[in-house]
C-alpha positions as CSV (number, residue, x, y, z in Angstrom):
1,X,58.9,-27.5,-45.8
2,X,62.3,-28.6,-47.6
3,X,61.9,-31.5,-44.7
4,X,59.0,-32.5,-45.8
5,X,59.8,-32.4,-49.3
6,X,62.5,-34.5,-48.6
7,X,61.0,-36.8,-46.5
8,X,58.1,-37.6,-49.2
9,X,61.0,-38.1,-52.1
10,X,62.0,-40.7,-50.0
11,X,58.9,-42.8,-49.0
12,X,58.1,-42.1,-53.0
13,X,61.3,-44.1,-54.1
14,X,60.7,-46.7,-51.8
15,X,57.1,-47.3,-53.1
16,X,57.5,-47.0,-56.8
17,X,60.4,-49.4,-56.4
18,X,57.8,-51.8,-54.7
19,X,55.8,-53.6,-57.4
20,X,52.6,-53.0,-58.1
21,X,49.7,-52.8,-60.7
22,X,51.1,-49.7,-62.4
23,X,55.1,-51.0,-62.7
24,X,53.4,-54.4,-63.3
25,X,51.9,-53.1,-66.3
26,X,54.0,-50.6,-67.9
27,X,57.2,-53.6,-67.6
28,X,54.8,-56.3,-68.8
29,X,53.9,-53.2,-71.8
30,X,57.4,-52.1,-72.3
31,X,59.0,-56.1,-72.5
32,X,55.9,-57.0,-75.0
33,X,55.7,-54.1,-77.2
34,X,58.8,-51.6,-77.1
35,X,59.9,-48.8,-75.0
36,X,58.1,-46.3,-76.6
37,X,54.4,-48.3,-76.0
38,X,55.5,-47.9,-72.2
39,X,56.3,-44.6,-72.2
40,X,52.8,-43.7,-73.4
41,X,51.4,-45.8,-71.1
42,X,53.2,-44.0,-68.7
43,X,52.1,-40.8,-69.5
44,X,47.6,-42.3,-68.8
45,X,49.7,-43.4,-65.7
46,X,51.0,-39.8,-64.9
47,X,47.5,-38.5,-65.7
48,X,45.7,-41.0,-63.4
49,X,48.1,-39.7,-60.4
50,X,47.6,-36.2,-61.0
51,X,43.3,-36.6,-61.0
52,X,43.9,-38.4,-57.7
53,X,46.4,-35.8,-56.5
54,X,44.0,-33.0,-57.3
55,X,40.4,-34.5,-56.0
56,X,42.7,-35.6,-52.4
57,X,44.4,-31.7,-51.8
58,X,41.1,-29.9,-51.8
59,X,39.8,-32.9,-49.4
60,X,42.6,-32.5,-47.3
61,X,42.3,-28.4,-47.6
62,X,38.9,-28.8,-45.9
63,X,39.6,-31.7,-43.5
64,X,42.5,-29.2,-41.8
65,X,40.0,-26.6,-41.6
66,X,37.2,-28.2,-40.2
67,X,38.5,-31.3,-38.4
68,X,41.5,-30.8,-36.9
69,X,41.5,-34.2,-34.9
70,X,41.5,-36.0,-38.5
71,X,45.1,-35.7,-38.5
72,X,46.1,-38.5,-35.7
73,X,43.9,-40.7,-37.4
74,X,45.2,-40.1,-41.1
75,X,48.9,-39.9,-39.8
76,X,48.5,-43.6,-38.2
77,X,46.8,-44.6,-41.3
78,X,49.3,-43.4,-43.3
79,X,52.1,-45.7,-40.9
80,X,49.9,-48.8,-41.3
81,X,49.8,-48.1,-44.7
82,X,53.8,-48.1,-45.0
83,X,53.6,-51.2,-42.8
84,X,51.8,-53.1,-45.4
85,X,53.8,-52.2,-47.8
86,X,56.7,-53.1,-46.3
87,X,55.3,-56.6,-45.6
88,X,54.5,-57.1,-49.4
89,X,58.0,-56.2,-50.0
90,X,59.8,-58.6,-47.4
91,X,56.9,-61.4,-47.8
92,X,57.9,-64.9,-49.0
93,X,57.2,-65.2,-52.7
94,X,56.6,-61.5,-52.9
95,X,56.0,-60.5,-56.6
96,X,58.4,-59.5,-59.2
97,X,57.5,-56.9,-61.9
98,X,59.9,-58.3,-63.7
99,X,58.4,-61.8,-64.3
100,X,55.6,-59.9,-66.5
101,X,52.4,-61.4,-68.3
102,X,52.3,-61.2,-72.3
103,X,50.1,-58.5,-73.2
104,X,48.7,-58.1,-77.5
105,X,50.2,-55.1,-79.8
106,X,47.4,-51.8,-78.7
107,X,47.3,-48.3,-80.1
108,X,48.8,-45.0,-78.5
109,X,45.6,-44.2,-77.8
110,X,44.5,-47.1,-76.3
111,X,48.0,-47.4,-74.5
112,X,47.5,-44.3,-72.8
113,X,44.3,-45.3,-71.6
114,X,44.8,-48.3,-70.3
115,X,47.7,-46.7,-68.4
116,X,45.2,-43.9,-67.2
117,X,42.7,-46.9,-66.2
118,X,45.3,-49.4,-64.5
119,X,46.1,-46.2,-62.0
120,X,42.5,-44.9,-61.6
121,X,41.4,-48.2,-61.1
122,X,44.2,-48.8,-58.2
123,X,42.2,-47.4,-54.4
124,X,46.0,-47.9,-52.9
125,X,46.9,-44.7,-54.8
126,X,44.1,-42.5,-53.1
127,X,44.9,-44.0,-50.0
128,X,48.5,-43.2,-50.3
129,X,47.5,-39.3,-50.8
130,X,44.8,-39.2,-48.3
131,X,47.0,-41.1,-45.5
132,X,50.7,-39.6,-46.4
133,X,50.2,-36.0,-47.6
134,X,48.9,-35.1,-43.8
135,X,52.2,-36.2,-42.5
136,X,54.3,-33.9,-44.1
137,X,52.4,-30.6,-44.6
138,X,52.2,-28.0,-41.5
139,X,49.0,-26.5,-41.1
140,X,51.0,-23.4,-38.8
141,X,52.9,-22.3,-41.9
142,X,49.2,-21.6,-43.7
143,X,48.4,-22.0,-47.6
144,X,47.3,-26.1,-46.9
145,X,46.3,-26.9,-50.3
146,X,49.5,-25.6,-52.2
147,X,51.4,-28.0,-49.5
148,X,49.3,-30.7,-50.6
149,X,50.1,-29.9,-54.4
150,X,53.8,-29.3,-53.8
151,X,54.2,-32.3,-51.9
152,X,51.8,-34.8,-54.1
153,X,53.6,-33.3,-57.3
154,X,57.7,-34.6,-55.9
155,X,55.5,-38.0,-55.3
156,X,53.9,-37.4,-59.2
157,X,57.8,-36.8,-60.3
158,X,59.6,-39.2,-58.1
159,X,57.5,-41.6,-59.7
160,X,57.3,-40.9,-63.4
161,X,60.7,-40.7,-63.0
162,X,62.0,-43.9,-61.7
163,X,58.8,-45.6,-63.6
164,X,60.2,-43.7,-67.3
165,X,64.0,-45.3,-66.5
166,X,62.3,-48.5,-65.4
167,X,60.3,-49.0,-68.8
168,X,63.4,-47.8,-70.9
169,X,65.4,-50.7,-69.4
170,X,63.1,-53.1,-68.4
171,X,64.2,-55.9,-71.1
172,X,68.0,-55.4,-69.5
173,X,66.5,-55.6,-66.1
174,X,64.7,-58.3,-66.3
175,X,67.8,-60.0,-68.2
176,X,70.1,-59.0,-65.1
177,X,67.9,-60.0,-62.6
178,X,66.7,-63.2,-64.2
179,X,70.7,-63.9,-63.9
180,X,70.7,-62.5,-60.6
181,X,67.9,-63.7,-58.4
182,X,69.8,-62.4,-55.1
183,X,69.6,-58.9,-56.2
184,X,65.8,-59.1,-56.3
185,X,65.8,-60.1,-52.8
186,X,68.1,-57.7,-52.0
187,X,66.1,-54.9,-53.4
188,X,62.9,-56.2,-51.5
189,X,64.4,-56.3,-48.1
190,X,66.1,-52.5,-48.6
191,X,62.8,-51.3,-49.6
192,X,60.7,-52.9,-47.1
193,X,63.0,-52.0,-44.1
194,X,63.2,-48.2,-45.0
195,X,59.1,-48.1,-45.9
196,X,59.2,-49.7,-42.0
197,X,61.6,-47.3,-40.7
198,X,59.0,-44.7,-41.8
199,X,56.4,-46.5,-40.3
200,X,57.3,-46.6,-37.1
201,X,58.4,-42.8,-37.2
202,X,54.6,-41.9,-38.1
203,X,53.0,-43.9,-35.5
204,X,55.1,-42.6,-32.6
205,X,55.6,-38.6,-33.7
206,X,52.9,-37.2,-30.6
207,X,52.9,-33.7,-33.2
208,X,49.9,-32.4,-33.4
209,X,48.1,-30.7,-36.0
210,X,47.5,-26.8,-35.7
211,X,45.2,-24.6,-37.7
212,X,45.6,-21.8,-39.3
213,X,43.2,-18.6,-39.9
């Protein structure tokens, strides 16, 4: 299990540090109205993962009990997943999150729930549980859906981690790299070569699924 916790901290860093609607918004938030607007926003964001992370563990509980040969086709869903990912990253004129859009002055309450919205509204973040989960959790050691929630909730911290440090210096990152163009690059190609690396390890691991009583 500590493997697998491991292993999901890893693909987890590699994602959140590949832009997307959610970093997208809360830098864009954060740059346009203050550090504490994207921290609330970050917390509707948190909120938005931990709905998907809940509805996708009971899924998964059952699809382990009663489908067995599910989990070939989620674990090679789950490597072309990476695989597209990786591609956004290492893609010419791949996006910055740092090159945000100017967004108007909202409320904490609407700033949460636009947070909340921007991740509901994302289907790459159920696709990410549904597909990744399965490749980490071991259906011989028993208890399915507390694998699931252990595992989903180092993605849910990994993230609101590196997404809080990324809001409270997003106006000197996006001073440094606006300096520093090469260390964009640099951080695109790191991060789409070890979401590949993973890839590739998914899509050729023969294990198999076993299940429980």
């Amino acid at each position: 299990m500590t493997a697998g916790l491991l292993g999901i901290a890893l693909i987890s860093l590699g994602m959140v540090l590949t832009p997307g609607p959610n970093m997208i918004y809360l830098v864009s938030r954060s740059l346009t109205q203050g550090r504490r607007s994207g921290l609330i926003s970050l917390a509707g964001v948190f909120l938005g993962f931990s709905t998907y992370l809940a509805a996708t563990c009971l899924g998964l509980t059952a699809v382990f009990a009663y489908v067995p040969a599910a989990y070939t086709a989620l674990k090679l869903a789950g490597a072309a997943y990476l695989l597209w990912l990786a591609w956004n990253a290492v893609r010419p004129g791949g996006a910055s999150a740092f090159e945000p859009r100017a967004l108007p002055a909202e409320r904490p309450a609407k700033l949460f729930s636009m947070g909340l919205l921007t991740c509901l509204l994302n289907p790459k973040i159920a696709i990410l549980y549904l597909s990744l989960l399965p490749q980490f959790i071991d259906p011989a050691m028993g208890h399915v859906l507390l694998q699931s929630l252990a595992l989903g909730s180092v993605q849910i911290f990994v993230g609101t981690l590196v997404n809080g440090l990324i809001v409270i210096s997003a106006g000197a990152l996006a001073a440094f790299l606006a300096r520093r163009p090469v260390w964009l690059r640099v951080q695109r190609y790191v991060t789409g070569t070890v979401l590949g690396a993973f890839a590739v390890s998914m899509a050729t691991d023969r294990s198999k699924a076993l299940v429980s009583a």
